[in-house]
N, C-alpha and C positions, 0 to 999 in steps of 0.2 A: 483325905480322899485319895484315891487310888491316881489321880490326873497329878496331884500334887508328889506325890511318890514316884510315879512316874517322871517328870519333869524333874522332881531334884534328884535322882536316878540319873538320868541322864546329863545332867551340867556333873554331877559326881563322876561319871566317864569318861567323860571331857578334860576334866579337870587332872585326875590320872597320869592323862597321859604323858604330856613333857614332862614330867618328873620321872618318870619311870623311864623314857628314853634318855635321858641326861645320868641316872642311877645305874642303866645297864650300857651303856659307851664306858663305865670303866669299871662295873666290877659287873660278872655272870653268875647267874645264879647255878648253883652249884648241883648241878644232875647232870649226865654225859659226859662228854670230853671234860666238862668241869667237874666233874665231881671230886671233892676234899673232906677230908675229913674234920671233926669237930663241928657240925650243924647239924648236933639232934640227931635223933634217933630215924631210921631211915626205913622203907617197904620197898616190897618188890616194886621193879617201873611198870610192868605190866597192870601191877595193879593201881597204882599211884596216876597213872594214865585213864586208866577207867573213871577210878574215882574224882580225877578232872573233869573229865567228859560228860559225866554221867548226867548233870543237871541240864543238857541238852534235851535228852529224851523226856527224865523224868516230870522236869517242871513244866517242859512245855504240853509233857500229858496232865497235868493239872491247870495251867493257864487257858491256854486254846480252848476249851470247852466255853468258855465264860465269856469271853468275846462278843461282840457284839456282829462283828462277819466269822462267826465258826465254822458256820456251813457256807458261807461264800464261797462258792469254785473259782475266784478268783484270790483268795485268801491262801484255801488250800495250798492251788500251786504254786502262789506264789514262795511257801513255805518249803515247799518239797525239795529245791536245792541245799537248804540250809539242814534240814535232816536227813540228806544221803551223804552229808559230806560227816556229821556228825553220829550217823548209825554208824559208818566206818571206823571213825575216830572211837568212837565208845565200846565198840564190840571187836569188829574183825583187826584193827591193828595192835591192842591187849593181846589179842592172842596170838597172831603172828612175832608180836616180839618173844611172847612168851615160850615158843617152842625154838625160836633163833637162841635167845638169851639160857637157855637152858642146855640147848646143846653145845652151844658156846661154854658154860659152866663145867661142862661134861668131857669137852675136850681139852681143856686150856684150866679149868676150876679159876678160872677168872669172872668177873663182873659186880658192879656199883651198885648200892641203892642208891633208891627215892626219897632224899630229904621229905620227913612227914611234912613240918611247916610249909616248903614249899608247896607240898600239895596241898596242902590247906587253903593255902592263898591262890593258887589256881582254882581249885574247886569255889572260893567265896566270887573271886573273878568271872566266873563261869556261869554261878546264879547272877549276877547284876547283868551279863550282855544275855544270856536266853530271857531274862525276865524283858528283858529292852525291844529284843526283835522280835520277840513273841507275843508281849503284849501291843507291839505296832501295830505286826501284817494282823493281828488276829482281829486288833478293838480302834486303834487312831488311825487307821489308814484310812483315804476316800478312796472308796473304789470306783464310785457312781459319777464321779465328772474327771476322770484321770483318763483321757481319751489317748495317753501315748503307752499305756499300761501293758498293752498286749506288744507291741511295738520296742520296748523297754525290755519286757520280757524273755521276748525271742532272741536278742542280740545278747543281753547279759547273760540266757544260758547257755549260748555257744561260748563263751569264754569264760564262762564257771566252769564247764566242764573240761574245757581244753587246760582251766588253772589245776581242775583237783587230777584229771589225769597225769599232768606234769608232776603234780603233789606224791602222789599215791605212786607209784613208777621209779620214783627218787626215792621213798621212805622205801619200797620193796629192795631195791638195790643197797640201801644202805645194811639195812638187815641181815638179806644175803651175804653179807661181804662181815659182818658181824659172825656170823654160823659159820663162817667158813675158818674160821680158829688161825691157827699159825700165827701165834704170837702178837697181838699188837695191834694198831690200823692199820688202815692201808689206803691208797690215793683211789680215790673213786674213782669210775673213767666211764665211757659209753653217756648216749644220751645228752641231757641238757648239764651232764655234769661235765663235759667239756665247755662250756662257755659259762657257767657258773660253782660257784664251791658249795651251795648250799641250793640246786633250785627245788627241793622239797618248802624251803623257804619262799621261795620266789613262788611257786607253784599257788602257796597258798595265801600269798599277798594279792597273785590274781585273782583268784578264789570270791575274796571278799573286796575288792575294788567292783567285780562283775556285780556281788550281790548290794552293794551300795547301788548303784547304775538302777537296778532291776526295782529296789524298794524305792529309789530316790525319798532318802529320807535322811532326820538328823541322826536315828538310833544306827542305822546301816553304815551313812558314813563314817559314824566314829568309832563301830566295830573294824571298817578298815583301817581308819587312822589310830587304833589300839592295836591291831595286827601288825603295822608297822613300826611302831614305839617300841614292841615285845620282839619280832624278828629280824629288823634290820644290824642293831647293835650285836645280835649273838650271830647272824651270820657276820657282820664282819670279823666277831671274836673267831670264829669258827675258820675263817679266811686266813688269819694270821697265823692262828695254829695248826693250821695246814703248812705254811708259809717257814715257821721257825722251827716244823718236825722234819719236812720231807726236804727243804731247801732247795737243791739244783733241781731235785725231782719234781719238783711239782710244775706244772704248766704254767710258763709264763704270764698266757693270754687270758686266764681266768679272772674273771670278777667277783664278787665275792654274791652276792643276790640279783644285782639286776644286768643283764646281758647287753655288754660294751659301755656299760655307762657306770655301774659303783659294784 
């Protein structure tokens, strides 16, 4: 039955996770500052990013309808954070790298692929958490005696949106600073990137802490708690390879994801 798919869906997400935050505190998966050679055959990031993303839109236009609150207006909105953050992710930041990354190519004939497997496994990742928080808000939510709902709501998306504008802001700068060629990296600076090395990361661990809050659920919190297993370990990777490229140069005061504390 679909409760039972559902439910062992979910202990399988769970389950995931320490392993995977114990697997990426000593080796990165190999796309960006990581990427190495000898991991299979590789695709554009732009596209390899979409292709992650995609089961956001698509499944959830296949699940949603089937629901048992599809047309609940409190269903709806409550969805509607979790698909502006993933219209972005699947459409508009594909092409924003892609037009970075090309003129980047253009100037400099530098840049990486997209390990295929890895995307693979992002995209398989991808179908198990849309299928999770889609089939919640859509079919196992109660909406009918949740009287903190609206309440819940309104708070979690002043800090959804305050996490994905943090998000969104950080990936724009970093891009920029990619297009602008001349050799190499370079130390990020402006912004929350003075008190963190990674807050595109931080950005979107708020992100989904808000949307855990807002569903109060098992599916929501463990997409937060899989958001952190996934980017805490590569922002600190990320932290240290700031750390052993730029040395003196790099700010001392920085943290690596969360601001004054790690």
């Amino acid at each position: 039955s679909d409760q039972n798919l559902f439910h062992y869906s979910l202990l399988f997400f769970y389950l995931i996770g320490p392993p995977a935050f114990i697997f990426l505190r000593s080796l990165q998966v190999p796309y960006g500052k990581f990427h190495r050679s000898g991991c299979g055959p590789t695709m554009s990031p732009p596209l390899a990013w979409f292709l992650i993303e995609s089961p956001t839109v698509w499944l959830t236009s296949l699940l949603f309808p089937f629901g048992q609150h599809h047309s609940n207006p409190k269903a709806l909105i409550l969805f509607s954070p979790f698909l502006l953050h993933y219209l972005h992710r699947t459409f508009l930041y594909p092409l924003r790298m892609h037009f970075r990354t090309t003129h980047r190519k253009t100037t400099s004939g530098s840049g990486g692929g997209f390990p295929v497997g890895v995307a693979l496994m992002g995209f398989t990742i991808s179908i198990l958490n849309t299928y999770l928080q889609a089939r919640w808000v859509s079919h196992y939510a109660d909406y009918e005696t949740d009287r903190w709902f609206w309440w819940r709501f309104s708070v979690g998306l002043a800090v959804f949106i305050g996490g994905m504008t943090v998000n969104v802001r950080s990936d724009m700068a970093l891009l920029a600073l990619k297009g602008e060629g001349g050799g190499g990296y370079k130390i990020p600076r402006g912004g929350w990137f003075e008190w963190v090395s990674c807050p595109n990361y931080f950005g979107e661990i708020v992100e989904w802490l808000a949307w855990a809050f807002m569903t109060w659920s098992w599916p929501g919190f463990g997409f937060f708690l899989s958001t952190c297993a996934n980017l805490v370990p590569r922002a600190r990777a990320h932290h240290i390879w700031y750390l052993e490229k730029f040395g003196e140069d790099y700010p001392k005061g920085r943290k690596a994801v969360i601001p004054f504390v790690y």
